[in-house]
C-alpha positions in Angstrom: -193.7 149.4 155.4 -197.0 147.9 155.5 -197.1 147.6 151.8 -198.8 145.4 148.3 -198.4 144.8 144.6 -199.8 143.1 142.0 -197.7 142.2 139.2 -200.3 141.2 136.1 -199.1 140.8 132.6 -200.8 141.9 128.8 -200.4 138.1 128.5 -199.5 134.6 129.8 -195.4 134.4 130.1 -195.0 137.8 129.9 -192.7 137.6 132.6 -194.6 138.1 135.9 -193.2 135.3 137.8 -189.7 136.4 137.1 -190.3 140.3 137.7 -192.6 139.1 140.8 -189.2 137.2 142.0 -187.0 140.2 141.2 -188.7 142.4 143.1 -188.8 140.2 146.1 -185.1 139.6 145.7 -184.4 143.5 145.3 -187.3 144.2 148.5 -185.2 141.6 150.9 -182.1 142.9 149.7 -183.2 146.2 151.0 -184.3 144.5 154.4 -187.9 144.4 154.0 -189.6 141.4 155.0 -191.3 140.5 152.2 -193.2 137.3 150.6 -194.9 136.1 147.4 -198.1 135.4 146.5 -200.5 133.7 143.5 -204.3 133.6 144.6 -204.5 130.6 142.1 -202.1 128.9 139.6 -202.8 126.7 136.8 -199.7 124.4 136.5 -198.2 120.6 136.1 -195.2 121.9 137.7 -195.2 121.8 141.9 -193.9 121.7 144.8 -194.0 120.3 148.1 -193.8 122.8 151.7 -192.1 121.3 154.8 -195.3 121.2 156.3 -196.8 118.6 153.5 -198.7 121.2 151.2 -198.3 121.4 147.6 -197.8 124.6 145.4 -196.6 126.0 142.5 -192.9 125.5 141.9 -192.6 129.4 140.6 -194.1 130.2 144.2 -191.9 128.2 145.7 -189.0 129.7 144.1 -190.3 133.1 144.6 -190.2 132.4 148.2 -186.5 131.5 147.6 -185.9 135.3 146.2 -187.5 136.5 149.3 -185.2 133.7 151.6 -188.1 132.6 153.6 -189.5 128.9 153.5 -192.9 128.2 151.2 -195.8 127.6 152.3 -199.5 126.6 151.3 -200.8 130.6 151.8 -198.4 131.9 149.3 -200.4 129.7 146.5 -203.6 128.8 148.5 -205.2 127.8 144.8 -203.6 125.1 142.4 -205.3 123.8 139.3 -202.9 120.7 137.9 -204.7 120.0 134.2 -205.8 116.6 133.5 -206.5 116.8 129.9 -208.1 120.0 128.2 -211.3 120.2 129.9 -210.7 119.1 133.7 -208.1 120.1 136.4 -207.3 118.3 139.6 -208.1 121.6 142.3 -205.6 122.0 145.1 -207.1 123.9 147.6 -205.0 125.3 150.5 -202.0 122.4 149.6 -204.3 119.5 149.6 -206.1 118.0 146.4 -209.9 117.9 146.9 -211.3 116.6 143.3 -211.0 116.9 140.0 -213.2 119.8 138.1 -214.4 121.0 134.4 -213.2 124.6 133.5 -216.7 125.2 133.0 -217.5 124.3 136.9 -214.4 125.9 138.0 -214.8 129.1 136.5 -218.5 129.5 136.7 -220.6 127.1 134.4 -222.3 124.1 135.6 -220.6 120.8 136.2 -219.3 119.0 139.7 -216.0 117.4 140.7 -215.8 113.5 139.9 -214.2 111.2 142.8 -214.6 110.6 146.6 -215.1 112.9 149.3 -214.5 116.0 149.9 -214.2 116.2 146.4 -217.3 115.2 145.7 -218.5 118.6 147.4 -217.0 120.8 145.1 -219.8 122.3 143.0 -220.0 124.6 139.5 -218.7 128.0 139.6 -216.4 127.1 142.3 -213.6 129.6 141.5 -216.2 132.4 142.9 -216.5 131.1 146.3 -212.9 130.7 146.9 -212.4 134.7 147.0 -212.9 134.4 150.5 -210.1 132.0 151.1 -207.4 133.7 148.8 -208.0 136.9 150.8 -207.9 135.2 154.0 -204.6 134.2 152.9 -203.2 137.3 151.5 -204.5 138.8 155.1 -202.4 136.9 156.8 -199.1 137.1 154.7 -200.0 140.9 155.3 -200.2 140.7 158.7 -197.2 139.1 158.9 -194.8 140.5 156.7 -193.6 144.5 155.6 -194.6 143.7 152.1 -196.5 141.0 149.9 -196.0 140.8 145.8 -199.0 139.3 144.3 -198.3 137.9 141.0 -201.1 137.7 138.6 -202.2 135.1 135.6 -202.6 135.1 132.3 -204.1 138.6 131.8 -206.2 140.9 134.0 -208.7 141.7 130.7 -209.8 138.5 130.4 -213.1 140.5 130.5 -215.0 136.5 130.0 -213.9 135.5 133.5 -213.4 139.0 135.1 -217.1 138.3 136.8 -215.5 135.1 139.2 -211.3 136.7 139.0 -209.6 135.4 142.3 -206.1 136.6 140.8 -206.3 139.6 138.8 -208.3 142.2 139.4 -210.8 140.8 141.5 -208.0 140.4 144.2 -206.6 143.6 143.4 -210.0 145.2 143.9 -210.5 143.6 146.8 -207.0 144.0 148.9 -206.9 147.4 147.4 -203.7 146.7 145.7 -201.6 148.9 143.3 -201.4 147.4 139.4 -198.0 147.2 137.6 -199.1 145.3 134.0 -196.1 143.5 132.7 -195.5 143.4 128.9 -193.0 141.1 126.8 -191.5 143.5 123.9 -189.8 140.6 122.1 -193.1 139.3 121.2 -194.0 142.5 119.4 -196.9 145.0 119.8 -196.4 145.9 123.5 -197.8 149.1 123.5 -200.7 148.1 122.1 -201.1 145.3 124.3 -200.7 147.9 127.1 -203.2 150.4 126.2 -205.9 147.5 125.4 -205.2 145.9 128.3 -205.7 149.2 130.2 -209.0 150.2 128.0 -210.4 146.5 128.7 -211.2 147.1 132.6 -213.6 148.8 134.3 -213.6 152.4 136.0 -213.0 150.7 139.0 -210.3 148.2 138.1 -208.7 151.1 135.6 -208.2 153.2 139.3 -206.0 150.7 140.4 -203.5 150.3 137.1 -200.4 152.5 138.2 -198.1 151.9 135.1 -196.5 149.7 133.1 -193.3 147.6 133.1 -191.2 146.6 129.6 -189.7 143.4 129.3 -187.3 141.5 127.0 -186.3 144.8 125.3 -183.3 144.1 123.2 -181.1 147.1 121.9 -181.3 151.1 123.0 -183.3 151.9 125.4 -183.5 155.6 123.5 -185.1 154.7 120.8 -188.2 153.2 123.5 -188.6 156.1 125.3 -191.2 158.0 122.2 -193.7 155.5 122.3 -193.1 155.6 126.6 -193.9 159.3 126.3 -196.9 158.5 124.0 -197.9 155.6 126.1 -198.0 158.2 129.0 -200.0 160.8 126.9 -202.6 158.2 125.9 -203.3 156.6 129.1 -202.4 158.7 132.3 -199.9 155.6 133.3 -196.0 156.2 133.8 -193.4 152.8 133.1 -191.8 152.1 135.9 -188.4 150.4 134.2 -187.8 148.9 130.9 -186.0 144.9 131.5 -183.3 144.3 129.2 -183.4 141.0 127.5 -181.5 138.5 129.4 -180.8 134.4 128.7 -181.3 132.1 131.2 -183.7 134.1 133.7 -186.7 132.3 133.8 -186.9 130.7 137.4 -188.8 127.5 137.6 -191.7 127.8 134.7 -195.4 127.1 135.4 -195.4 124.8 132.3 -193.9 124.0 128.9 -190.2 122.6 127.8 -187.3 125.5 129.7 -184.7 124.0 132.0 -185.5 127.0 133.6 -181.6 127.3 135.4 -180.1 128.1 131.6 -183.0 129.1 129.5 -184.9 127.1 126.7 -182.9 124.2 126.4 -182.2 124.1 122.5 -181.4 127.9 122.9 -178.7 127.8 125.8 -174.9 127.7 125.4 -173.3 124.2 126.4 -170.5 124.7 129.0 -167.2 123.1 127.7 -167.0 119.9 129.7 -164.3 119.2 132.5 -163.2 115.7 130.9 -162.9 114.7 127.2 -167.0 114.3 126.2 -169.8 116.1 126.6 -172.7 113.7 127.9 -176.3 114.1 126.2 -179.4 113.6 128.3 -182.6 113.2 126.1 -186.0 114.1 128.2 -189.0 112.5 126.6 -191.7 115.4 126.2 -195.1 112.6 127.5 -198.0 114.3 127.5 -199.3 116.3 130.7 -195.3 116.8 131.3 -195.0 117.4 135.4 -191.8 118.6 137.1 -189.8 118.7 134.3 -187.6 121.5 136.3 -185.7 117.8 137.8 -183.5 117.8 134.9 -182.6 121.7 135.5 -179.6 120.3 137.8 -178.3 118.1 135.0 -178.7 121.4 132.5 -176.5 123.4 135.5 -173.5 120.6 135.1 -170.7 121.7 132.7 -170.4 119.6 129.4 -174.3 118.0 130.2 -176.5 118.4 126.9 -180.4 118.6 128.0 -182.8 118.4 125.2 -186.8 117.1 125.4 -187.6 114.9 122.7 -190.7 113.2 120.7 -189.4 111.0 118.4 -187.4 107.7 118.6 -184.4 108.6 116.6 -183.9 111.1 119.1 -182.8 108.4 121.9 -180.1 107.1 119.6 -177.3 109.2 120.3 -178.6 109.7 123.9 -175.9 108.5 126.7 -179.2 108.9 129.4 -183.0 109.2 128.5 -185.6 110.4 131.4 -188.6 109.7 131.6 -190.1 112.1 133.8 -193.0 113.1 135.8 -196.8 113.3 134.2 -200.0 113.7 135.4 -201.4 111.5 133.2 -199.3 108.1 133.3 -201.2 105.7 131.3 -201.7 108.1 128.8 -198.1 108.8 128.5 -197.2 105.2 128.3 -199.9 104.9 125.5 -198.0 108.0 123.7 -194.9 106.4 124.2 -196.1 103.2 122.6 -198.2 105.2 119.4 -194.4 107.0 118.8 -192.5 104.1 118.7 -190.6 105.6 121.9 -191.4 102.8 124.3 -189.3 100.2 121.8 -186.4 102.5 121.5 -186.3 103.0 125.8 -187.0 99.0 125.9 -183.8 98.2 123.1 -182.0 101.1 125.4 -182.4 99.0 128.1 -181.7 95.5 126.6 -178.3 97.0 125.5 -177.7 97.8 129.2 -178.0 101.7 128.2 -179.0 104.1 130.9 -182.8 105.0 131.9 -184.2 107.1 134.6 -187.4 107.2 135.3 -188.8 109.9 137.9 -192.6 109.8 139.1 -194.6 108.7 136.2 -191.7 108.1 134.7 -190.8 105.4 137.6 -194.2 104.1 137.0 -194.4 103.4 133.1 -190.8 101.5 133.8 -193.0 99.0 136.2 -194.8 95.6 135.2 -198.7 96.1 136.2 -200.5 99.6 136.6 -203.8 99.3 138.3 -205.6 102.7 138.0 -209.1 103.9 138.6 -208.4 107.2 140.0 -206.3 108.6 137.7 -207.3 107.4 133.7 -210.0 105.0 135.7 -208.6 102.9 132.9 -207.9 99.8 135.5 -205.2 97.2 134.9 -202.6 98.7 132.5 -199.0 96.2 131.4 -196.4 98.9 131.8 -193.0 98.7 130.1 -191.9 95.4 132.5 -188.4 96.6 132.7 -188.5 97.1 136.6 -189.9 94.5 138.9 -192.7 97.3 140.2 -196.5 96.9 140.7 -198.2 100.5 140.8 -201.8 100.6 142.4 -203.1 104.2 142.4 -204.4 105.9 145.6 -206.5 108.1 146.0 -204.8 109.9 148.7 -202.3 111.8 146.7 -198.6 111.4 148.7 -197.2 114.8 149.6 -193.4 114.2 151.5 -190.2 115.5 151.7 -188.1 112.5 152.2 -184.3 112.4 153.1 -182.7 109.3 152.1 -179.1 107.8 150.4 -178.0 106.9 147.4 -174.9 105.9 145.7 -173.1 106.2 149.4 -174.5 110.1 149.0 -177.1 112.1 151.0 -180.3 112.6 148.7 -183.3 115.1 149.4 -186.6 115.2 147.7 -189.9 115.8 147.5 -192.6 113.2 146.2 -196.2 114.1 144.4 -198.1 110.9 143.4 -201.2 108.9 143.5 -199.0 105.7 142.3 -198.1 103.5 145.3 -195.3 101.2 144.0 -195.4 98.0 145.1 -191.2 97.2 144.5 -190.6 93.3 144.2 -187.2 93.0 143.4 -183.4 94.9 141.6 -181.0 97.2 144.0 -182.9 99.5 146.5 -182.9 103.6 144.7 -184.0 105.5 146.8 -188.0 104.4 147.0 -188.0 102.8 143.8 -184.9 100.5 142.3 -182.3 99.8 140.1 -182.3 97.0 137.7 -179.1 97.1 135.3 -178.4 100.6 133.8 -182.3 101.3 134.6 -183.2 103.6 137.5 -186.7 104.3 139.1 -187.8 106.5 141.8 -190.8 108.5 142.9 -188.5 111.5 144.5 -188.8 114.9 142.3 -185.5 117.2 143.1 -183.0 114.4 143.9 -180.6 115.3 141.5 -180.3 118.9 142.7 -178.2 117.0 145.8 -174.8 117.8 144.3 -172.9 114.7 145.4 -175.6 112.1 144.6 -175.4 113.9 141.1 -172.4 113.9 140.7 -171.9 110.3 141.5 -174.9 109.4 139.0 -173.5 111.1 136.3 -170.0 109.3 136.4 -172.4 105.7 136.2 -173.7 106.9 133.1 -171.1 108.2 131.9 -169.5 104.7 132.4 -172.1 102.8 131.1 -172.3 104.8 127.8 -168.8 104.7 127.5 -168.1 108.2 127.9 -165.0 110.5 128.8 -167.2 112.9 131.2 -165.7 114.2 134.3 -168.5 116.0 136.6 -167.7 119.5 137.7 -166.1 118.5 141.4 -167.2 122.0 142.5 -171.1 122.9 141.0 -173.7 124.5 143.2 -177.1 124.1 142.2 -177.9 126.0 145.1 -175.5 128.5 144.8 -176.4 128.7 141.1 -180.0 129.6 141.9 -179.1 131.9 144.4 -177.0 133.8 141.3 -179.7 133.6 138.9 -182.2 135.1 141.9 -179.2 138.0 142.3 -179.7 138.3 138.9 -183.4 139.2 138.7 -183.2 141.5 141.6 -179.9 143.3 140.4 -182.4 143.6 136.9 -184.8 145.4 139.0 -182.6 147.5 140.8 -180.1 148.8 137.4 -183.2 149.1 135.4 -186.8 150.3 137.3 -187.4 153.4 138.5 -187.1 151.7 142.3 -187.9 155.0 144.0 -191.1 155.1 142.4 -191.9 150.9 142.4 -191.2 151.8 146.5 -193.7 154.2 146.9 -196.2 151.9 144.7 -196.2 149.6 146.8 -196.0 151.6 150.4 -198.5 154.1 149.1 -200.7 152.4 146.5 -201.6 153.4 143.3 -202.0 157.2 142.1 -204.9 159.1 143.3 -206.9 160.4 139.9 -205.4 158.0 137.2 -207.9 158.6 133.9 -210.6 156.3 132.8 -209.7 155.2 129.1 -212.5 154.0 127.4 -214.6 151.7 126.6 -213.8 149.7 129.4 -215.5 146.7 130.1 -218.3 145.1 128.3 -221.6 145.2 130.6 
């Protein structure tokens, strides 16, 4: 095989990251060397590459389902919001200035900060076509088959004129189109056919068929409007998904743990010991990395919820405060809800608090920032003896290190260098009492240092909770990535998805009007 395929989707979190992963899983399974691929993502959630580059965590994970290692070509384009209006641009793993949508995506405006992202210049998103394909060329050459996964929606006909990641790449790589639809939304096959009738001539030759998602109950009573569906626009589906909890691999943004689903919809393994132990996330604004509490979610008898209010810490035995991209503005949000007095009583009752990232950071005494907020010197929470002076060099590591007498990994993402002046070494940050700081995403996905956390807190809150003696995370995301590929195997029409992607799309697909706006 020498093959491509773009999985887009009638909307964002349709599903493409998780039938993008699926199909990697099911292609490897088959022995086909095969890697993922985003042009550009839009996400607070990332990861760090062995080699120091930073990319989406979904990509990351997708490059899991195919069993390779990540790296910076497989997401050479990541835009981490700021606020509503400006993105910090990560361009081939490395940050290079903050940007307005409008310069980004082809108005006028210019990246703030110091060099080189001072160079960055409006429309920018245009000129980076060149790159992405660079990069797709490459995986190409390198392996038997890429999946491209898409964003948002390809007939998003007000930025189809600058698209890296939809169709413009697909036009360009000459890559075969299966559009991804979510059923348990409602309205799929309209969403189909108007995403279909919303491209050009040129774009439309390159939409092969269709792919159902979510679909709860039988399969029967779909297959009418499939027929229609074909009747109206030329385009076969390929497979019909059915509707599974707990799929989603590591989300771009918003509140999953993705391991076991939305966290107030998933089932609460019965606990080894005598109690159950509840972990309360607080939901700051600009949210980053919220996928570290996934391995707590993954331990029997461990209750995960995000919350935004301060009655909701009462009944917590642990509260996070996790990762953000904006940290003064999350300590100000904490402050406004009245959370930052509930962590501070927390922690004058000798409670326990973990802060990761931001989180570490809001926990210190002083924050100095202008890179970030540019909003100077900031008095953090003063609960650890930490001063944080933003850099703006953005760290990008994948330390090793020990904690609790246990072998910790992680990965750090951070402008915040912490300046730690006193408590028990943690890791990079400390420990002061019950309250735990530290800069390292993924730690707790090291089983034994988990495990040996969890019985402090438990202690601490006075708990009967036993951790599971024998829980995988990694053998748990290896399942849920068997999962996704057996999904695409039982249920798509994989002798046809094959030849997609070895062949390309259909030779004489039918133009359904109007297409595109002029």
């Amino acid at each position: 095989m020498s093959g491509g395929l773009l999985v887009a989707g009638t909307t964002s979190d349709a599903g493409k990251s998780v039938v993008t992963a699926g199909i990697c899983r099911w292609l490897v399974r088959q022995g086909v060397k095969v890697a993922p691929f985003k042009a550009q993502n839009m996400s607070l959630n990332s990861f760090v590459t062995r080699e120091g580059a930073e990319i989406g965590r979904a990509q990351a994970m997708q490059a899991q389902a195919c069993r390779i290692e990540p790296t910076a070509l497989m997401n050479p384009v990541l835009l981490k919001p700021g606020g509503e209006r400006s993105s910090q641009v990560v361009l081939l793993g490395r940050p290079v200035g903050e940007m307005s949508a409008r310069g980004f995506f082809g108005g006028t405006g210019e990246a703030g900060g110091s060099s080189p992202g001072n160079r960055l210049r409006g429309g920018r998103q245009e000129e980076l076509l060149g790159t992405v394909l660079d990069c797709l060329a490459e995986l190409r050459g390198t392996y038997d088959a890429v999946i491209c996964e898409g964003a948002g929606s390809p007939a998003e006909i007000n930025l189809r004129r600058t698209d890296i990641v939809n169709m413009g790449i697909a036009r360009n790589a000459r890559l075969p189109v299966l559009v991804v639809g979510d059923i348990d939304r409602g309205g799929v096959f309209a969403s189909f056919f108007g995403t279909v009738a919303l491209l050009s001539p040129q774009d439309q030759e390159l939409v092969a068929g269709f792919l159902v998602n979510k679909f709860r109950g039988d399969v029967s009573l779909l297959e009418p409007g499939l027929d229609m569906l074909r009747g109206l626009t030329g385009r076969r589906t390929y497979g019909v998904l059915p509707f599974r909890h707990g799929l989603g691999i590591d989300e771009e943004d918003g509140m999953a743990v993705s391991l076991r689903g939305a966290v107030r919809e998933s089932a609460v393994s019965a606990p080894v010991g005598e109690d159950v132990l509840r972990v309360a996330v607080c939901a700051v604004p600009l949210m980053s990395n919220f996928t570290d509490v996934d391995a707590l979610a993954a331990e029997p008898g461990v209750v995960v919820r995000f919350v935004d209010r301060p009655e909701e810490l009462a009944d917590a035995d642990l509260v996070v405060l996790p990762g953000t991209r904006g940290t003064v503005r999350a300590l100000e949000w904490l402050r406004e809800r009245g959370l930052a007095d509930a962590v501070l009583r927390r922690v004058a009752e000798g409670r326990p608090v973990l802060g990761v990232c931001g989180g570490f950071q809001i926990l210190g005494a002083h924050i100095e920032d202008e890179v970030e907020s540019r909003r100077g010197h900031v008095d953090g929470l003063g609960v650890l003896p930490v001063r944080v002076r933003f850099a703006r060099e953005k760290t990008l590591t994948r330390p090793v290190g020990e904690a609790l007498g246990e072998r910790v990994e992680g990965y750090e993402i951070h402008h915040g260098v912490a300046d730690v002046t006193g408590g028990q070494a943690f890791l990079d940050g400390c420990r002061v009492g019950q309250t735990w700081g530290t800069h390292w995403h993924g730690s707790l996905e090291s089983d034994g240092f988990r495990r040996a956390f969890l019985r402090e807190v438990a202690a601490a809150a006075g708990r009967r909770f036993v951790p599971a003696a024998d829980t995988s995370f990694a053998a748990l995301r290896e399942e849920q990535l068997d999962r996704l590929g057996d999904l695409i195997e039982q249920h798509a029409d994989t002798d046809a998805l094959w030849r997609l992607i070895e062949s390309g799309a259909p030779q004489g697909l039918p133009f359904i009007p109007p297409g595109a706006p002029a």
